[in-house]
Residue, then its C-alpha position, 0 to 999 in steps of 0.5 A: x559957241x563961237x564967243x567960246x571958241x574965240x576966248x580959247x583960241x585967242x588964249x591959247x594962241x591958235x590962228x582963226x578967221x570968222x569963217x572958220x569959226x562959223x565952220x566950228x559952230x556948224x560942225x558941232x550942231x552936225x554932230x550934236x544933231x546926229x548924236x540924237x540917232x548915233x553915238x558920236x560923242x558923250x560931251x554935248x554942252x557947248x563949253x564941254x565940247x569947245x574945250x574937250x573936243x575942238x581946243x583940244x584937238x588943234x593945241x598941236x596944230x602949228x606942229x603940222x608943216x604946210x600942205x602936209x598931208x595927215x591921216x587920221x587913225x580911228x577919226x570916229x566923230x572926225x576929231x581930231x581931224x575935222x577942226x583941224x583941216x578947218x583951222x589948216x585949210x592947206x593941209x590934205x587929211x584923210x580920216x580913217x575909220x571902222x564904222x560905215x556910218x561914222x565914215x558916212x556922217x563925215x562925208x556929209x559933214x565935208x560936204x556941208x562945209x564945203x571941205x576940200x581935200x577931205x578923204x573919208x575911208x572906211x576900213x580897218x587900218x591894218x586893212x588901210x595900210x597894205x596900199x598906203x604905207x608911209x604915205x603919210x607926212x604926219x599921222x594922228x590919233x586920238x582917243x583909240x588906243x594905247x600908246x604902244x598899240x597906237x604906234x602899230x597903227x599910225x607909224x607904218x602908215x608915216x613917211x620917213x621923216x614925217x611925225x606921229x601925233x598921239x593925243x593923250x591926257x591922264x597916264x601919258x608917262x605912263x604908256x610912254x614908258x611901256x611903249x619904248x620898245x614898240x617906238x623903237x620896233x616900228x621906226x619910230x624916236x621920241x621927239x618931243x612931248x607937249x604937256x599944256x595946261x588947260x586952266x578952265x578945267x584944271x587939266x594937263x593936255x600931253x601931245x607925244x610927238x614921234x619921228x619916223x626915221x626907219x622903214x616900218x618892218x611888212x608885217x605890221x601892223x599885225x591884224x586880228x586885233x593883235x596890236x590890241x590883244x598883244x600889243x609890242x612890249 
């Protein structure tokens, strides 16, 4: 793993120190150890899992300002969220999630790490967002949702002036196109889209970048699963 992580790294101009990659290799035996008893992730072999789950979840890292503080919508394995603070030691991350048990896997993960400024919460987000409202510098999501839905998500929790991160991959036109309105609603202005190519599998990475830059209106995000049901239009 950590011979791979270097070629990927060095390749796709990501910042690293031996410590870090050691950090990487022993959080993907935690995950794959507990993915024996609980469901985590489907992408176990060590070339799938440097590339799908860490390279992909930091290709945005340097958009990230020093000792900002992130969230990390819907973390469940804690991706992107975990090789994030590993790669950004000076960032304060906060990785929200539904399940009690992803949420208690991750603390033992922080643990065993020896992550500082690692929060672990587990609750809904619209239940996380009535006592942290735009508390956030940057806000991240991956894998949860569409975009229109991900927006009723993470913009409320982002400050005014701080960004969203959605990482998405096959049809992010797509969903950017049916979430203009919702960006909009929510507080929100396109910045800036990062498509990369990942040349190993043949794929395209899209990161869309959204500036907050009005108040989020109180009543969202919405809850009963609204912002999934019902998404803004």
């Amino acid at each position: 793993m950590i011979q791979i992580l270097k070629n990927l790294f060095e390749k796709y101009d990501i910042n690293y120190t031996d410590d870090m990659l050691l950090k990487l290799q022993k959080y993907y035996e935690l995950v794959i150890e507990k993915n024996q008893v609980m469901n985590l992730t489907r992408i176990v072999e060590k070339n799938d899992f440097a590339i799908k789950n860490i390279l992909d979840s930091v290709l945005p890292i340097n958009m990230i300002t020093l000792n900002a503080t992130v969230v990390d919508v819907g973390t469940g394995a804690g991706l992107p969220g975990i090789p994030l603070k590993i790669l950004r030691p000076d960032i304060k991350i906060t990785l929200v999630d539904s399940l009690q048990k992803r949420v208690n896997f991750l603390k033992n993960v922080c643990e065993k790490l020896q992550l500082k400024d690692v929060i672990c919460i587990h609750a809904r987000v619209e239940d996380f967002c009535k006592i942290n409202r735009e508390k956030f510098d940057f806000s991240v999501s991956r894998a949860v949702a569409k975009l229109n839905t991900l927006c009723e998500y993470c913009l409320p929790l982002t400050k005014i002036g701080g960004k969203m991160i959605a990482y998405k991959s096959l049809k992010a036109e797509e969903e950017l196109a049916d979430a203009k309105n919702a960006i909009a609603v929510l507080g929100g202005k396109l910045e800036n889209i990062q498509n990369i190519i990942i040349k190993e599998e043949n794929s395209i990475r899209t990161n869309i970048i959204i500036k907050k830059i009005n108040k989020c209106p109180q009543n969202y995000p919405r809850s009963k699963n609204l912002p999934k049901i019902e998404p803004i239009l």
